[in-house]
C-alpha positions, 0 to 999 in steps of 0.5 A: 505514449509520444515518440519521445516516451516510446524512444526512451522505453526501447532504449532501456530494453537496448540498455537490459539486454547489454547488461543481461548478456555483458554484466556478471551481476545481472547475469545471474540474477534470477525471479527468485533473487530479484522479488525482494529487490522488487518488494524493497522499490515497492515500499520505497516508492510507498515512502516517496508517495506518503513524503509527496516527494516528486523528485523520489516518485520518479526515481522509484518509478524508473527502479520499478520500471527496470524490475518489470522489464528485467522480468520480461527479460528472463521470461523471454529467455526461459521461453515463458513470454515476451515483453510484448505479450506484457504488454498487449497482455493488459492493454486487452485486460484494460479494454475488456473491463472498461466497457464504459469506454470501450463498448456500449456500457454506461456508468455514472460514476467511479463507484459504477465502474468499480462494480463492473470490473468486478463483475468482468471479473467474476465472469473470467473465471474468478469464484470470489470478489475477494480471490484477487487479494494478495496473501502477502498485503501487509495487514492494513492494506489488504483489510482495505482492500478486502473493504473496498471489494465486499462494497461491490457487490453491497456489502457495505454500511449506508454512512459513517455514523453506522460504522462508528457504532460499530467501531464502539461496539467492538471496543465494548467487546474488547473490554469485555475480553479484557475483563475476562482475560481470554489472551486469544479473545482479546487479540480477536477482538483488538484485531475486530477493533482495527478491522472497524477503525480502517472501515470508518478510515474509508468513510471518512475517504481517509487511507488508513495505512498512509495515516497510520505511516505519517503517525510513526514517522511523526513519533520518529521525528519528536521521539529523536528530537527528545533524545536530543534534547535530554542529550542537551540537558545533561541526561539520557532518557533512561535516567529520566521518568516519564514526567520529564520525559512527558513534560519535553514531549509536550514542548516538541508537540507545541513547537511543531503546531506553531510551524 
C-alpha cells in the first residue's frame, strides 16, 4: 500500500470514529443489525461485477470497506479484537499458506498452489477440505465451491466429455423419476441434474452463477421490452396467447443478435 493508499485508509478509521461517537444512527448499530446491510453490498457488488461496471466496483468496494471497518470498530469497543489484529490476522494467514512465496515450497501452477492451501489448512485443524464452505451460499455458488475444493484432494473427472455423459446420465434418471412420478425422486434428481450442469460449467472454465445471472437479466430486458411492445399495439399480454407473444419474443431475440 503506498503512502497515499495508507493515508486514505487512516482517514476513514478517523471519519468512523467521528460517526461512532457523534451520529445517532451509527451509534446504534450493532453486528446483528449491520449483516444484512453487509449481505445486500455483497450482492450489489456482485451485480456490478457481472454488468463490468468499473465506476460501480468501486463504489461497492468503499461500502464494503466501511462495513469491515464499522465491524472493527464494534469489536474493539466490545473489547473482542482490534482493527489491527484484522489485519496482522490475514497478513500471517496469507504468509502461512503461500509457502511457494514465502518458504522453500514450489509449485508449477495455479492448481499446485490451490492444492497446498488446502493441505495448510487441513493441518490448522480443519476435519475436511469442504468444512470451510459457508452454509449460507446461495445454492450455485456453494455447488461450486464444493466442486472446486472435492478437485484438491482428486476428486475430479479427467475432462469434460466424462462429465457430459454424466450430465446425460442424470437426465436419463430424471426422466425416469418423471415416469415414475416420486415428487421427492424427481427434485432429487433435477437437483443431480443442476450439480452436473455447473460441474461441466467449470470445465468449460465458465461460471456458472455469473452465467445463469446475465440469463435472467437477458429475460428481464426482452420480457419488459415485449410488455412495451404489445402496450404499443394496442394489447397487454394476458389478452394475447402464447403465439403472439412468441412471434414478439422472436422479433426481440433478432434485434439484439444484429446490435
Amino acid at each position: 500500500m503506498d503512502s497515499k493508499s495508507g493515508g486514505a485508509f487512516i482517514r476513514l478509521v478517523e471519519i468512523m470514529d467521528d460517526l461512532r461517537e457523534k451520529c445517532p444512527w451509527d451509534k446504534k448499530q450493532t453486528i446483528q443489525s449491520l449483516r444484512q446491510m453487509t449481505i445486500e453490498e455483497m450482492y450489489e457488488l456482485a451485480d456490478a461485477i457481472t454488468e463490468e461496471d468499473w465506476k460501480g466496483i468501486k463504489e461497492e468496494l468503499g461500502d464494503l470497506l466501511l462495513h469491515i471497518v464499522f465491524y472493527a470498530k464494534i469489536g474493539s469497543e466490545q473489547k473482542q479484537f482490534e482493527l489491527d489484529e484484522v489485519i496482522n490476522g490475514i497478513c500471517e494467514k496469507l504468509i502461512s499458506r503461500h509457502p511457494h512465496i514465502y518458504g522453500d515450497v514450489e509449485v508449477n501452477d495455479a492448481d499446485d498452489v490451490k492444492r497446498n492451501w488446502e493441505k495448510l489448512k487441513l493441518k490448522e485443524g480443519k476435519k475436511s477440505v469442504i468444512e470451510g464452505v459457508p452454509k449460507s451460499l446461495p445454492a450455485t455458488v456453494k455447488a461450486m465451491r464444493l466442486q472446486e475444493k472435492a478437485k484438491q484432494v482428486g476428486f475430479e473427472w479427467d475432462n469434460k466429455e466424462q462429465v457430459w455423459d454424466k450430465v446425460e446420465e442424470e437426465i436419463s434418471e430424471l426422466k425416469a423419476a418423471i415416469a415414475e412420478g416420486s415428487q421427492p425422486k424427481i427434485e432429487e434428481e433435477f437437483g443431480d441434474v443442476v450439480f452436473s450442469l455447473i460441474n461441466y460449467a467449470r470445465f468449460l472454465q465458465v461460471d456458472a452463477e455469473n452465467a445463469l445471472e446475465r440469463t435472467n437479466k437477458k429475460f428481464i430486458h426482452r420480457f419488459t421490452q415485449m410488455e412495451q411492445l404489445a402496450l404499443q399495439s394496442g394489447k397487454a399480454l394476458q389478452d394475447m396467447s402464447l403465439q403472439e407473444m412468441d412471434a414478439i419474443w422472436n422479433t426481440i431475440k433478432q434485434q439484439r443478435q444484429q446490435d
